[in-house]
C-alpha positions as CSV (number, residue, x, y, z in Angstrom):
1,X,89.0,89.6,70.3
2,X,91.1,86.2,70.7
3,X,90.3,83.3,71.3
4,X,92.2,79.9,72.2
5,X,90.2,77.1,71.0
6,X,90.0,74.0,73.5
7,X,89.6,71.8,70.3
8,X,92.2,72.5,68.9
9,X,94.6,71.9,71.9
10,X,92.9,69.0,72.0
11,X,94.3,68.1,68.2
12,X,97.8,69.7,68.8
13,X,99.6,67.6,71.5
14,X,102.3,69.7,72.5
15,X,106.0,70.2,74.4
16,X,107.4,72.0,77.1
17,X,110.8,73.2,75.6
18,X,113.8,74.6,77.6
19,X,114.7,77.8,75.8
20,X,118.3,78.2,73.9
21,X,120.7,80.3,76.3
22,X,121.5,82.6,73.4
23,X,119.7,86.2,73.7
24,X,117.0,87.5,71.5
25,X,118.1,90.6,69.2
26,X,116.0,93.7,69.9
27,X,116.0,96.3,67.1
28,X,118.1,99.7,67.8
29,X,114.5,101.6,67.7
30,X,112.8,99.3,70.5
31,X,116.1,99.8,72.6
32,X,117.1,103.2,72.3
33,X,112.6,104.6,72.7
34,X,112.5,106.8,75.7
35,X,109.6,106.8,77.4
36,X,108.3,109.6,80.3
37,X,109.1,107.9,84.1
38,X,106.0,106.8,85.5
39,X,107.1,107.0,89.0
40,X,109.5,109.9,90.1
41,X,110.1,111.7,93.1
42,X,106.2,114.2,94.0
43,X,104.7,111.7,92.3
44,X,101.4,110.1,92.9
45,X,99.8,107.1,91.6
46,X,99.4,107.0,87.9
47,X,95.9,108.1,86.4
48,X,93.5,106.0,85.4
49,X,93.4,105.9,81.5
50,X,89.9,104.4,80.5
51,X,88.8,103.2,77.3
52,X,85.5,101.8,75.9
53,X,87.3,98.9,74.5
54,X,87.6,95.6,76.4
55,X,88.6,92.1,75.5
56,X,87.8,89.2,76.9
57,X,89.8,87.1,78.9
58,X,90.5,83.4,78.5
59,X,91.4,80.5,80.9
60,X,94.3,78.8,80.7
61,X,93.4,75.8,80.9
62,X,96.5,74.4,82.8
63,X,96.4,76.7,85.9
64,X,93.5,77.1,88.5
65,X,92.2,80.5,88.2
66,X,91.5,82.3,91.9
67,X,90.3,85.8,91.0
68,X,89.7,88.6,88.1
69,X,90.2,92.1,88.1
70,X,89.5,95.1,85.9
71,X,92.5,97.0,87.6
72,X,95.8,95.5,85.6
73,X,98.6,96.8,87.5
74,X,99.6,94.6,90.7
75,X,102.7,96.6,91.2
76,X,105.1,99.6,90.2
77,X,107.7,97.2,90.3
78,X,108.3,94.7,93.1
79,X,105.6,92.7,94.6
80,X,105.1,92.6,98.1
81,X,103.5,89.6,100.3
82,X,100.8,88.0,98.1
83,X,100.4,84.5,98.8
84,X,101.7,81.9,101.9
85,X,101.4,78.4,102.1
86,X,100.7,77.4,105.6
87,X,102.3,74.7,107.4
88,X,99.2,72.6,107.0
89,X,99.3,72.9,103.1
90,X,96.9,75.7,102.8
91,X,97.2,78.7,100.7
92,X,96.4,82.2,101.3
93,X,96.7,84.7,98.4
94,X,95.9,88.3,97.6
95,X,95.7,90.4,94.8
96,X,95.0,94.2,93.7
97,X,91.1,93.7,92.5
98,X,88.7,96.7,90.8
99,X,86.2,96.0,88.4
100,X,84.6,99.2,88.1
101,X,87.1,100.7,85.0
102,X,85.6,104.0,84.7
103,X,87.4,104.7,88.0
104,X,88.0,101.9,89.9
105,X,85.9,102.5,92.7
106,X,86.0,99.2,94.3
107,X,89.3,99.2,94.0
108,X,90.8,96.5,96.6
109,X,92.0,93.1,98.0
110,X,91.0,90.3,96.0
111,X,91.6,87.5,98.3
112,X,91.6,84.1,98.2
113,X,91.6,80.8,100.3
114,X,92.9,77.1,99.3
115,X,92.2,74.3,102.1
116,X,95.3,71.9,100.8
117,X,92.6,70.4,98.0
118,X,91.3,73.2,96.0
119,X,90.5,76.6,95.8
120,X,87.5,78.8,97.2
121,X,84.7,80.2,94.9
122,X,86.2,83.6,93.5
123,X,85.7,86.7,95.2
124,X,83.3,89.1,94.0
125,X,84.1,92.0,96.0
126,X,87.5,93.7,98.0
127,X,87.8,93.1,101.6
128,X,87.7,96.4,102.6
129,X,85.3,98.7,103.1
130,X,86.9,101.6,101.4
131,X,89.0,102.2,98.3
132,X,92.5,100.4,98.6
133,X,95.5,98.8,96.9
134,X,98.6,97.4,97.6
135,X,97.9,94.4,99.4
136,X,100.7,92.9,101.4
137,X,99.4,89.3,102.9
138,X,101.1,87.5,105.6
139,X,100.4,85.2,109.1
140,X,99.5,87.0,112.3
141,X,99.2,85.9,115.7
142,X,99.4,82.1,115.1
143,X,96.3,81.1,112.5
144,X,95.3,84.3,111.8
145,X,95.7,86.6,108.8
146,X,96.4,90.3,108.5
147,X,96.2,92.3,105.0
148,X,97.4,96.2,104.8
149,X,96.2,98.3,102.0
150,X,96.8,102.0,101.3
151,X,93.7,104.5,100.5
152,X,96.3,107.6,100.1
153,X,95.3,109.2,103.4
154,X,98.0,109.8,106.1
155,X,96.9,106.2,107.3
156,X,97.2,102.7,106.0
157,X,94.3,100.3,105.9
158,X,94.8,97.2,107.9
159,X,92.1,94.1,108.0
160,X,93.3,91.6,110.4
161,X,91.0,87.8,111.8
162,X,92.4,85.1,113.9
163,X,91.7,82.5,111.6
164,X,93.1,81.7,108.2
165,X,90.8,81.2,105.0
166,X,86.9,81.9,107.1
167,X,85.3,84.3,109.3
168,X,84.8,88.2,109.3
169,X,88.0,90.7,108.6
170,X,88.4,93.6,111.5
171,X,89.0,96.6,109.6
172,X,91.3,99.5,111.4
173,X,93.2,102.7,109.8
174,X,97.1,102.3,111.4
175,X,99.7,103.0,111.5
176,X,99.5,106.9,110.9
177,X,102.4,109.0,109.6
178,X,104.4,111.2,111.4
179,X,103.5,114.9,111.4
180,X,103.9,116.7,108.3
181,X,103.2,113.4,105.9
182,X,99.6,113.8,104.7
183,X,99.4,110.5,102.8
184,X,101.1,106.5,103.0
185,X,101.4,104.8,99.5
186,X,102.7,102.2,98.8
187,X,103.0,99.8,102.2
188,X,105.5,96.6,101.7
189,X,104.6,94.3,105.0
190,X,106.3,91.4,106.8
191,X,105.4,89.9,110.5
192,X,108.2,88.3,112.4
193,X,108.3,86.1,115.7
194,X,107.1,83.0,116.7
195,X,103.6,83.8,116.9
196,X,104.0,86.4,114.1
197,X,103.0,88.9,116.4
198,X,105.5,91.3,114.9
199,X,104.7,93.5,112.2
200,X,107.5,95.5,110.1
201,X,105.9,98.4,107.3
202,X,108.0,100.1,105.0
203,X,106.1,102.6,103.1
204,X,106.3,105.7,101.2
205,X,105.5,108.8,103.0
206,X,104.3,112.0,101.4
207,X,104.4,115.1,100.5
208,X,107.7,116.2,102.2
209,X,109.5,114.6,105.3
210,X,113.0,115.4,106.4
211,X,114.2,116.9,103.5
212,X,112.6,114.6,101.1
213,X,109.8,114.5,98.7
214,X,109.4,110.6,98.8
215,X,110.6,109.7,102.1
216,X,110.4,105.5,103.0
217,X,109.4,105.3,106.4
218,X,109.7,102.1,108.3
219,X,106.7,101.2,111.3
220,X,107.2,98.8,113.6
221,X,104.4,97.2,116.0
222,X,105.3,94.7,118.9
223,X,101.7,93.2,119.4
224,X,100.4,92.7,116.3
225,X,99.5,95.8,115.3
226,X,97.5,97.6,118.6
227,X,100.7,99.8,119.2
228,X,103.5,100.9,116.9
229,X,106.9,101.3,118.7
230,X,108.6,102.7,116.0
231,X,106.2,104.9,114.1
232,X,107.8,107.2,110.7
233,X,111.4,106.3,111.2
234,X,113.4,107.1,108.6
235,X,116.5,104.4,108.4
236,X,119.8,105.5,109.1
237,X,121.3,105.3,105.3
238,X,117.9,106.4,103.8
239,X,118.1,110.1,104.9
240,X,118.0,113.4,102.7
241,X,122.0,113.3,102.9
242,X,121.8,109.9,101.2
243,X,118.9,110.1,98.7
244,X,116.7,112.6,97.1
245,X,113.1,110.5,97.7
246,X,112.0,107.0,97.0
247,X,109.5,105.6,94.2
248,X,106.5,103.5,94.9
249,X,107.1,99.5,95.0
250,X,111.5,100.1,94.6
251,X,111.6,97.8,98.0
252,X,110.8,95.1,98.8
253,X,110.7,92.2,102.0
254,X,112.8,89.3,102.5
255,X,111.4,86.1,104.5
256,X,112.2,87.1,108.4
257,X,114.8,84.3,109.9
258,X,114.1,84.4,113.3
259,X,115.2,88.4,114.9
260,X,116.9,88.6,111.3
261,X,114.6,90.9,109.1
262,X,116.0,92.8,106.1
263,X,114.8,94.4,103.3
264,X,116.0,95.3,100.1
265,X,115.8,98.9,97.9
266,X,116.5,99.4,93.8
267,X,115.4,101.9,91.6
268,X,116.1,104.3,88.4
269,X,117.5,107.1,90.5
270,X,118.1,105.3,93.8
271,X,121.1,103.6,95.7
272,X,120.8,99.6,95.2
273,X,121.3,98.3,99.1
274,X,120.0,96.1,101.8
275,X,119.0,97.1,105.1
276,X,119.3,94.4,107.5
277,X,118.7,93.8,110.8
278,X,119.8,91.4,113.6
279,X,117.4,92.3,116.6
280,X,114.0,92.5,115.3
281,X,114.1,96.3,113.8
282,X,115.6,97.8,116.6
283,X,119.1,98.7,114.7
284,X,119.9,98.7,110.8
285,X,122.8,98.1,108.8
286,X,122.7,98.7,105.2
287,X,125.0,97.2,102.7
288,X,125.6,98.4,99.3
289,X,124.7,96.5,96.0
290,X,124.4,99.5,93.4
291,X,125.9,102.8,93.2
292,X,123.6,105.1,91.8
293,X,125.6,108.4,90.8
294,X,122.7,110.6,90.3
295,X,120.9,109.5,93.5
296,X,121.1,113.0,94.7
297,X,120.7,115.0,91.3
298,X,117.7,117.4,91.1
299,X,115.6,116.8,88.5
300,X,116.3,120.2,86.8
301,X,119.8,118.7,86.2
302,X,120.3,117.0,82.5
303,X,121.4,113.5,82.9
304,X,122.9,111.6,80.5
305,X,121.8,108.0,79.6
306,X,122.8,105.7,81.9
307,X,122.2,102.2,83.0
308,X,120.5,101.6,87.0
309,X,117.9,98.8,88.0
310,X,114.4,99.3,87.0
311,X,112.6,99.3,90.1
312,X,111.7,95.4,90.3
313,X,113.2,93.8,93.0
314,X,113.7,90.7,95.6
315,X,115.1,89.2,97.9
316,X,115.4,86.0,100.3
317,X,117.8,84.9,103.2
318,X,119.2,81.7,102.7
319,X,119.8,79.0,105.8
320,X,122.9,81.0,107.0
321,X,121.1,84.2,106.8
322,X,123.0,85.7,104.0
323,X,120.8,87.8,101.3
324,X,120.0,87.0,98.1
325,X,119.0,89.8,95.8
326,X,117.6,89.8,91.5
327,X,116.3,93.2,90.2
328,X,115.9,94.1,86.7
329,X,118.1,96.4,84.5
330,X,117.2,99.8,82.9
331,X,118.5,102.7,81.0
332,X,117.2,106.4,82.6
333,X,117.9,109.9,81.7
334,X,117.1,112.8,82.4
335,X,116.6,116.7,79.5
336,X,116.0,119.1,83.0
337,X,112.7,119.1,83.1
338,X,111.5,115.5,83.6
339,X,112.7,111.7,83.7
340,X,112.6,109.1,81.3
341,X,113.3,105.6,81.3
342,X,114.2,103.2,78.1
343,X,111.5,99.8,78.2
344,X,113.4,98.3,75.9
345,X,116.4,97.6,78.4
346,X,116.9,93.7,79.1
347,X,118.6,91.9,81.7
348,X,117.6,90.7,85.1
349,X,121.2,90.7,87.5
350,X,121.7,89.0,90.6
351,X,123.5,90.0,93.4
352,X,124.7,88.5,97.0
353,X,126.3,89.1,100.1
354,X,129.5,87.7,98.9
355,X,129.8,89.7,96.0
356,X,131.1,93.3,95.3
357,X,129.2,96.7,94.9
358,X,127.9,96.9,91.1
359,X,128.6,100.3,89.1
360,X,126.9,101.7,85.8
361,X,129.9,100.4,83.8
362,X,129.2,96.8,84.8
363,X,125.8,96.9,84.6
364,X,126.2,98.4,81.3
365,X,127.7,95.2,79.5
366,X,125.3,92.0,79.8
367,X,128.7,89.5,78.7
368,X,130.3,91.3,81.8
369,X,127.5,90.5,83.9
370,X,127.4,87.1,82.3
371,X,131.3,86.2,82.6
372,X,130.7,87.1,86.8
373,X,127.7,85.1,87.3
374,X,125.3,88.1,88.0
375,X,123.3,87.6,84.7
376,X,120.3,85.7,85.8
377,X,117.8,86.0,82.6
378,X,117.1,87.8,79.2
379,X,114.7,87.3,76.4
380,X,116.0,84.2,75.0
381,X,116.8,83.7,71.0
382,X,114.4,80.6,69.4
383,X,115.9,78.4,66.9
384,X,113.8,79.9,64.4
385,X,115.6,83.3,65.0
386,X,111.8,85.2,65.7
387,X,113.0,88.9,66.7
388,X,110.8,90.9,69.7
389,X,108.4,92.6,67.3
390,X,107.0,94.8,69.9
391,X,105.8,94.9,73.6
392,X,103.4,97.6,75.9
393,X,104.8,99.3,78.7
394,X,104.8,97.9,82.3
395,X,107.4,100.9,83.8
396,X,109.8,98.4,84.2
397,X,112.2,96.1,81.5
398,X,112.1,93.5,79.2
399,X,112.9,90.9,82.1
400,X,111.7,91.4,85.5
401,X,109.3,91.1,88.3
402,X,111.8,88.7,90.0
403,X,111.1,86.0,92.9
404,X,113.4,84.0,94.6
405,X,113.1,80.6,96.5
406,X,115.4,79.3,98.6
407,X,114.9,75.5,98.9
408,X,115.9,72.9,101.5
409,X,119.0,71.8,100.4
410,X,120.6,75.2,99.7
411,X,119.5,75.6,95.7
412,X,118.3,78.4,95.1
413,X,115.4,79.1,92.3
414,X,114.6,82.2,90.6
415,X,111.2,83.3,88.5
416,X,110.7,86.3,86.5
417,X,108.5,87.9,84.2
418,X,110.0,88.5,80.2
419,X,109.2,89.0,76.7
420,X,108.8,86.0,74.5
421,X,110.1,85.9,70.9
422,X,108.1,83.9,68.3
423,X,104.3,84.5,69.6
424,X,103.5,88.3,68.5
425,X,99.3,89.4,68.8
426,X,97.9,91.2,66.1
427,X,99.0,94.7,67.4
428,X,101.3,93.4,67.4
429,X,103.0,92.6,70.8
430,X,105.1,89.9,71.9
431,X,103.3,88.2,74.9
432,X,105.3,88.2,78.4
433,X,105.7,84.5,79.5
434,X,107.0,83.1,82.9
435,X,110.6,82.1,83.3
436,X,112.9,80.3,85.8
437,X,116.4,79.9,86.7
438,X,117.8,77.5,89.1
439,X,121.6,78.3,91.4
440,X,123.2,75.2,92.1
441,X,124.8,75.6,96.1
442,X,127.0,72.5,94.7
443,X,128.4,73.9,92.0
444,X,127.7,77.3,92.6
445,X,126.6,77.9,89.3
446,X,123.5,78.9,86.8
447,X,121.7,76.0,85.1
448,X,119.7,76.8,82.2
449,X,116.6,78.8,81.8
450,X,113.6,77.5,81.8
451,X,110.0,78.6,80.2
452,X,106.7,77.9,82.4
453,X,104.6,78.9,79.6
454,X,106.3,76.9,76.3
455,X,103.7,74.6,76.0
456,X,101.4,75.3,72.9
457,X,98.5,75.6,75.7
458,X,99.5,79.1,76.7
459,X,100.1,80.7,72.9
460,X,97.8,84.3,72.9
461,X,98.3,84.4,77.2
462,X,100.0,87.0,78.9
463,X,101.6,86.2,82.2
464,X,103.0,88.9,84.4
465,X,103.6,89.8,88.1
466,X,104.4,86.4,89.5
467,X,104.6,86.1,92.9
468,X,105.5,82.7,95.2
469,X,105.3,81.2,98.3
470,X,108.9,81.1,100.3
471,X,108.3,77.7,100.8
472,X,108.1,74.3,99.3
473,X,104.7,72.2,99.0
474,X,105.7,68.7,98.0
475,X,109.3,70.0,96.0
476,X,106.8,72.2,94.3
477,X,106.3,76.1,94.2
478,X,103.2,77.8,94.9
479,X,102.8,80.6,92.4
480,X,100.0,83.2,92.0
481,X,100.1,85.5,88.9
482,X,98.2,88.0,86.7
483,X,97.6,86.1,83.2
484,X,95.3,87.8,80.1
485,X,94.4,87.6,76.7
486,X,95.8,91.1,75.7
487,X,99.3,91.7,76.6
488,X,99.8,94.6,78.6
489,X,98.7,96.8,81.6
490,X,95.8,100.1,80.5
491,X,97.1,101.8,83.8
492,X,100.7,101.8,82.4
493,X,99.9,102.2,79.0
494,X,97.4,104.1,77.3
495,X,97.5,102.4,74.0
496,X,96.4,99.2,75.7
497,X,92.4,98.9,76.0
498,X,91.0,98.3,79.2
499,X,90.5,94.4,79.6
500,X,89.7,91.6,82.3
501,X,92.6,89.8,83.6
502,X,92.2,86.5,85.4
503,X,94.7,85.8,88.9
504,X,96.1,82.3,87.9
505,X,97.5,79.9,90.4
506,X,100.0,76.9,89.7
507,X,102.4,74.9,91.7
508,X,105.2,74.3,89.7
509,X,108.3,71.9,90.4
510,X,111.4,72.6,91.3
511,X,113.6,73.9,88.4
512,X,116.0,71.0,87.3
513,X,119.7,71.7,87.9
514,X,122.5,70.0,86.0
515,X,123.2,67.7,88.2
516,X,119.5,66.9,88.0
517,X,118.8,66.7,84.4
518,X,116.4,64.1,83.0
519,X,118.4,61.7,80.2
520,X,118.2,63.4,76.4
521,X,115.1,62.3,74.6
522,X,115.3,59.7,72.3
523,X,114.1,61.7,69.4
524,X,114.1,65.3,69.1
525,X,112.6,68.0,67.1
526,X,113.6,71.8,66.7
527,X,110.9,74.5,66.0
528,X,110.1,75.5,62.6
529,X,111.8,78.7,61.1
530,X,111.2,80.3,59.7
531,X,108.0,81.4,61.9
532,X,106.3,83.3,60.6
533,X,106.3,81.2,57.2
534,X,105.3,82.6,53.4
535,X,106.4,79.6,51.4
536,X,108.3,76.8,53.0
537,X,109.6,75.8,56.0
538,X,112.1,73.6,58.2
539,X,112.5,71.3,60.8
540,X,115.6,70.0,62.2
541,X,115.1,66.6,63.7
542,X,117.4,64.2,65.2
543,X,116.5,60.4,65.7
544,X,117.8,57.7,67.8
545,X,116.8,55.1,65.2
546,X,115.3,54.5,62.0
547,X,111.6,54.9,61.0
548,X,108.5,56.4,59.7
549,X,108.8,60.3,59.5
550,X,105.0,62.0,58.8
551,X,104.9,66.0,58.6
552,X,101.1,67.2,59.1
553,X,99.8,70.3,59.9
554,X,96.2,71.7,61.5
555,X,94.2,75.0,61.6
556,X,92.7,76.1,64.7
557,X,89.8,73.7,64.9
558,X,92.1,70.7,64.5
559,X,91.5,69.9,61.4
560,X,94.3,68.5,59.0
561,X,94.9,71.1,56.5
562,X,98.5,69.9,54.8
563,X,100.1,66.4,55.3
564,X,103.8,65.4,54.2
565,X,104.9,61.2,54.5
566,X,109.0,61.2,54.6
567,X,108.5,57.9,54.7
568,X,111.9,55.9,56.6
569,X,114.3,58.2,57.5
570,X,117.5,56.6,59.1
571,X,118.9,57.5,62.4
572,X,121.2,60.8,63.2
573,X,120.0,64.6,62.3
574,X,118.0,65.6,59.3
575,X,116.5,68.5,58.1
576,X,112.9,68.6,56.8
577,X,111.3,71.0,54.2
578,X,107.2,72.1,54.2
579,X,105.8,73.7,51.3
580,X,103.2,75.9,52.8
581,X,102.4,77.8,50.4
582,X,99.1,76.4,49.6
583,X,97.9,77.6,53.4
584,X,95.7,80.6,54.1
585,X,97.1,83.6,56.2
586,X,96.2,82.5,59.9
587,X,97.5,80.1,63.0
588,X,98.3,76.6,62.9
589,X,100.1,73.2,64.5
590,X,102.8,72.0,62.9
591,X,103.1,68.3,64.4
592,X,106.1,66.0,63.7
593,X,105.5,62.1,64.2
594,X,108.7,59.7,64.4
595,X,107.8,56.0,64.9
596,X,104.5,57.7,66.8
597,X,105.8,60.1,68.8
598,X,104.3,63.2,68.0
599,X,106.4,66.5,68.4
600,X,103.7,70.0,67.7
601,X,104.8,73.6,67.4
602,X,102.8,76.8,66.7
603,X,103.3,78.2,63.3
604,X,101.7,81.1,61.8
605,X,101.3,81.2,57.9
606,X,102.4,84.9,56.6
């Protein structure tokens, strides 16, 4: 079990650092380990892999923490509607909760309410009444909230009341699928209109529909859910002509923009495209992004290695209406008898209206993608040159789980989910930490990347499956995610033990641009490398002046176990040597002062 020990926060004073732009190196065995597809076309939901380990979970202590669950895995790969900030400052959010992990009985939505000033009491039980997941959350019918939930029955789950954050949910089973589809999985939701009285479903429809083993249906109810209208429609562009079947959680919603709805799709073995629509559902038009050349293969067909999106996607409408789309990269293949996909592909691309159809060959080449703009993140390189020691499987990439937000003045932010070098767990496995990346409308560029979870606070935590609010609470974004002790989900990967994970919440500001940027500090202090240490190590440091220079490091508890005076250093860059040879195997802070100012990294002692 690990533990992060308050105290010793406490004692190490630490730094949020922007991470260097060049990318981490991933051995040749990490990247080229095929793994069995999780999600192909016949497939159901993945089976629950039990274990009579647990760990325990631990706060972080920076972020409010709205919910627990048992149940690890909030998505196949794209999130759907989890949380909305209402006009009045309030904050809905929903989450995939079971606690029972024999078999996850009480499977459901988590849900949770903020009132502008703080968070509810956690839940201790779904809102349904009947085994669910999948939540998608959104407004309905003015104040009201409505949550849809599948139970794999030929009906979705849908909990509606008319007033947000109190008051009894109305449980119904709609909308139904056509005849010949025996179960709905899967449901992505949005509601449109002034009122929000519209409500669009996307879902996938099984076992067989038109030709297709994974059909994705669209539903479409005028009056806020009593009647459907259009009810099992398959899309013109999504038939059996144009794709073999669909896998759970490849789509996703954009934000509606008045009678402008759209919707995005990206997977292994599917077409990348949106579907977009100018009147409220009633016609489509579907654009292009990827062109997927085995979209129509059989899966008896040998496919050679080739590079596609990984089935984490999003997208967002900016103020003219024109989409914005970032999905994850992947390597799949295919021996003739089943699917595999390669976890150990990086690269999260991004894609607009604007821009032209992407093909294997580009996506193939991350410079390529980088020299066209279209290379939004990638495990980042540390000055201390830590490599990616290992990570657990999530079905998806290194980097992904994108969201996008689309500010006021036309910037454009983007948050993701990737590995993080320099902070392995005993198994070991590098922990997943949040990222962020903002476009600049004004200089229609990429600023630099940006690490939520740098600061020495978060070392040990997991944090996956992000998900924000499309809108802006004081220049800040409202972000739920999933956040754990042990890296990892037990539902995508055997080899990690079952464990408690904690739903985090935290608004974070705006990502700085370039034209944005805070001055330089004063003083400035690299990592240490290397990290982890067996005899000594360095620090390069640069000073604006001259002064006292004190090297002193602490164990877990915050006690001073090694202390180095460097006495007056002049100003300019100079580079410090630790002996640490005298230190026991184990974790500590390494904290530089200059003139006071105390600089504090993790370092772990070999």
């Amino acid at each position: 079990m690990r533990k992060i020990y308050i105290l010793f926060f406490i004692a190490c004073l630490s730094i949020t650092v922007t991470a260097q732009q060049k990318r981490a190196i991933l051995s040749g065995t990490l990247q080229n380990k095929a793994v069995l597809s999780p999600k192909y076309n016949g497939q159901a939901e993945l089976p629950v892999k039990p274990s009579n380990t647990t760990v325990s979970n631990t706060k972080s202590v920076n972020d409010d923490v709205i919910g627990d669950s048992y149940y690890d895995n909030q998505c196949n790969g794209s999130l759907g509607k989890r949380i909305y900030l209402w006009p009045d400052n309030s904050i809905s959010a929903a989450w995939i909760r079971g606690i029972d992990a024999t078999a996850y009985a009480d499977r459901g939505t988590g849900y949770n309410y903020n009132n502008g000033t703080a968070w509810n009491a956690a839940p201790t039980s779904r809102i349904e009444t009947t085994r669910c997941g999948w939540p998608s959350l959104n407004p309905w019918m003015g104040s009201g909230e409505i949550v849809f939930g599948h139970n794999s029955t030929a009906t979705l789950i849908m909990n509606t009341r008319p007033a947000k954050g109190t008051g009894a949910w109305t449980q119904s089973t709609a909308p139904t699928g056509p005849t010949g589809v025996t179960t709905l999985l899967w449901p992505s939701v949005v509601t449109s209109g002034s009122n929000h009285q519209y409500v669009h479903v996307i879902v996938i429809g099984q076992p067989n529909y038109q030709g297709m083993s994974d059909a994705l249906l669209y539903f479409r109810s005028l009056d806020g859910g009593a009647t459907w209208d259009k009810q099992g429609v398959v899309l013109p562009g999504m038939a059996a002509t144009d794709e073999l079947g669909y896998a759970g959680d490849d789509y996703t919603w954009a934000e509606p923009k008045g009678d402008t709805i759209a919707f995005a799709v990206a997977g292994n073995w599917e077409d990348g495209f949106v579907m977009k629509s100018f009147d409220n559902g009633s016609t489509w038009h579907k654009t292009l992004f990827f062109n997927n050349p085995y979209k129509l293969t059989p899966v008896t067909t040998v496919v050679p290695t080739f590079y596609c999106p990984d089935g984490s996607i999003t997208i967002q409408l900016d103020h003219s209406g024109k989409a914005h789309v970032a999905f994850g990269r992947m390597r799949a293949n295919g021996d003739g008898a089943s699917r595999y996909y390669f976890p150990g592909t990086d690269g999260l691309v991004y894609w607009n209206e604007n821009m032209p159809v992407i093909d294997t060959t580009r996506l193939s080449n991350l410079d390529t993608l980088e020299a066209h703009g279209q290379l939004l993140g990638y495990v980042a390189a540390n000055q201390a040159g830590d490599s990616i020691v290992g990570f657990p499987k999530y079905g998806v990439g290194l980097t992904t789980f994108p969201q996008i937000v689309v500010e006021s003045s036309g910037d454009i932010d983007f948050y993701w989910s990737a590995i993080t070098v320099g902070n392995p767990d005993p198994t070991p496995f590098n922990y997943r930490h949040i990222w962020g990346r903002k476009w600049m409308k004004n200089f229609a560029t990429l600023g630099s990347m940006v690490d939520f979870n740098a600061d020495f606070l978060y070392i040990f935590q997991e944090f996956v499956y992000p998900a924000t609010a499309y809108k802006l609470k004081n220049q800040q974004v409202q972000m739920i995610f999933e956040t754990s002790a042990q890296p990892g989900s037990n539902i995508n990967d055997a080899t990690v033990p079952v464990h408690d994970v904690n739903i985090g919440f935290r608004s974070v500001p705006v990502i700085v641009g370039i034209d944005q940027k805070p001055a330089a500090a004063i003083n400035q202090v690299s990592p240490n490398f290397p990290n982890p240490v067996a005899g000594s190590t360095q620090v390069n440091i640069s000073m604006e002046k001259s002064g006292q220079v004190i090297l002193e490091v602490t164990d877990m508890l915050g006690h001073k176990v090694l202390s180095a005076d460097k006495g007056i250093m002049q100003s300019g860059a100079h580079r410090l040597t630790l002996d640490c040879s005298s230190l026991s195997t184990g974790c500590y802070c390494l904290s530089v002062y200059i003139n006071g100012e105390v600089f504090s990294h993790k370092m772990i002692k070999q």
